[in-house]
C-alpha positions as a LaTeX table, in Angstrom:
\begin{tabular}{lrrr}
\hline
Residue & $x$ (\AA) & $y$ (\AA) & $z$ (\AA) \\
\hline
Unk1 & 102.20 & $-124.33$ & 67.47 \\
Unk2 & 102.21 & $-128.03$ & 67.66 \\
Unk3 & 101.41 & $-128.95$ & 71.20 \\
Unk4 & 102.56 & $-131.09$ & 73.10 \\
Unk5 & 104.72 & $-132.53$ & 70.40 \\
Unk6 & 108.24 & $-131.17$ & 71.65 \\
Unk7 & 110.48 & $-129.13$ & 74.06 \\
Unk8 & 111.40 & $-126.40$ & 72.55 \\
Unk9 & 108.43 & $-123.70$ & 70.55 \\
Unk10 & 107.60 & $-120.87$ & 72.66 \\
Unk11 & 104.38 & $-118.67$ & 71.33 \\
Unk12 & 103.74 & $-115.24$ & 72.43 \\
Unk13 & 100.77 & $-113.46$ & 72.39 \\
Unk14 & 100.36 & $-109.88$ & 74.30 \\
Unk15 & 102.65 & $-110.13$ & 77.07 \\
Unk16 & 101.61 & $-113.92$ & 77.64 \\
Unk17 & 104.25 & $-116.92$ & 76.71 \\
Unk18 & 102.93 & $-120.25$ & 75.80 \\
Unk19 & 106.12 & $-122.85$ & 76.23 \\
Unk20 & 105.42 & $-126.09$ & 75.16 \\
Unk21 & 106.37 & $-129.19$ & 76.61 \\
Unk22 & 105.67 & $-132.85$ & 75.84 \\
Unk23 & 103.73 & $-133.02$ & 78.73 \\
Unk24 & 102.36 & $-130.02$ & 79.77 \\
Unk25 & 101.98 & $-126.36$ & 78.41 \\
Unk26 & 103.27 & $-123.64$ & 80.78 \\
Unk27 & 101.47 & $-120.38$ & 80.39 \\
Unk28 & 102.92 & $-117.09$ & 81.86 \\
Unk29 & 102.07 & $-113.68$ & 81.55 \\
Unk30 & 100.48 & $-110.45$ & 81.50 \\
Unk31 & 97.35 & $-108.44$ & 81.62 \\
Unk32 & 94.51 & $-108.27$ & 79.72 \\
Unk33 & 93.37 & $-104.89$ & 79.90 \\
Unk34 & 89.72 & $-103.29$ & 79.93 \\
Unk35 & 90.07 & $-101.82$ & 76.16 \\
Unk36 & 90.30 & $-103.22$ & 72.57 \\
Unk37 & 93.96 & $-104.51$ & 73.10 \\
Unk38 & 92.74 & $-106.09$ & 75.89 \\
Unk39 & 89.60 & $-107.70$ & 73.93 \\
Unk40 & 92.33 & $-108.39$ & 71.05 \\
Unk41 & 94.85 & $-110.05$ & 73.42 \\
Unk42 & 91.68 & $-112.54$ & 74.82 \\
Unk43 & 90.34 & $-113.58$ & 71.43 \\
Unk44 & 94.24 & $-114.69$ & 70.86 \\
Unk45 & 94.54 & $-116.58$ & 73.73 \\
Unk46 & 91.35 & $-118.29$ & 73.63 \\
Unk47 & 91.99 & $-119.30$ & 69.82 \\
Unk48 & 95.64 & $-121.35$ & 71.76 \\
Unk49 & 93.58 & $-122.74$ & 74.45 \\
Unk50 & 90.68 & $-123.87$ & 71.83 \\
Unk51 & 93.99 & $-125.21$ & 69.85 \\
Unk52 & 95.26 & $-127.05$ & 73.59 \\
Unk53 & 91.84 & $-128.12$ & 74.12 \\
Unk54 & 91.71 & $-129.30$ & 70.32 \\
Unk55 & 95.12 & $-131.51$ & 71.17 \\
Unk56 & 93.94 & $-133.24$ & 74.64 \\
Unk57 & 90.85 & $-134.37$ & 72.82 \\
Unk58 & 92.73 & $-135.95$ & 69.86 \\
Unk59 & 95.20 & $-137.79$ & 72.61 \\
Unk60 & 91.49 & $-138.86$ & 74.78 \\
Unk61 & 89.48 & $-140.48$ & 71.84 \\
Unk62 & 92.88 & $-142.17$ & 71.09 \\
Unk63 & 92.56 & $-143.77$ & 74.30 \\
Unk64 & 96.22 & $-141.81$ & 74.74 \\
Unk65 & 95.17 & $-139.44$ & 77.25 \\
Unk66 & 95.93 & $-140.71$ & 81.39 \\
Unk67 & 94.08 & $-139.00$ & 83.65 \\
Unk68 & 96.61 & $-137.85$ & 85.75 \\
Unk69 & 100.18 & $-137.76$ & 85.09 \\
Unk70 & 103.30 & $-137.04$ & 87.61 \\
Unk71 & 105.15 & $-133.82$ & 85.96 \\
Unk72 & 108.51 & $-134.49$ & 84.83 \\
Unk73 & 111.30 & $-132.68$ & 86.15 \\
Unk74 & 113.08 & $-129.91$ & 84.71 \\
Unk75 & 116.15 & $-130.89$ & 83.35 \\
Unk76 & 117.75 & $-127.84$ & 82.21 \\
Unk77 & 121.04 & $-126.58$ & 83.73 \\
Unk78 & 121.34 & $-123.28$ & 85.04 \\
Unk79 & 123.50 & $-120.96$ & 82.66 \\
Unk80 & 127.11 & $-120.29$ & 83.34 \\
Unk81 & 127.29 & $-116.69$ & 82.17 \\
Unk82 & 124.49 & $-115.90$ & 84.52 \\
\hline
\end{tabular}
């Protein structure tokens, strides 16, 4: 996934969602259980928060990264059919 970069990619991994935003990542979720799909779903999510981490760093020795920023709102609209 290319973070940070737009509105719209949403990765899953296990039962966890990464949605990206172009200023923040949300990260929801699941479990990570005490067994090998457990173990399995950690190594994933470490490898998108080593890929986050990876992405703030670029943005900080670019002199691009604030250090704090106010979160935009949400501007979606609530869904007719709902």
């Amino acid at each position: 996934m290319d973070y940070f970069a737009n509105e719209s990619q949403v990765l899953r991994v296990g039962d966890f969602e990464f949605a990206n935003r172009t200023d923040r990542i949300t990260i929801g979720g699941g479990d990570i259980t005490r067994d090998e799909d457990g173990l399995k779903t950690l190594r994933a999510l470490a490898e998108q928060l080593r890929q986050i981490e990876a992405a703030l760093t670029v943005d900080r020795d670019k002199g691009q990264l604030p250090k704090k920023i106010a979160i935009k709102a949400d501007t979606s609209e609530a869904n007719p059919f709902n």
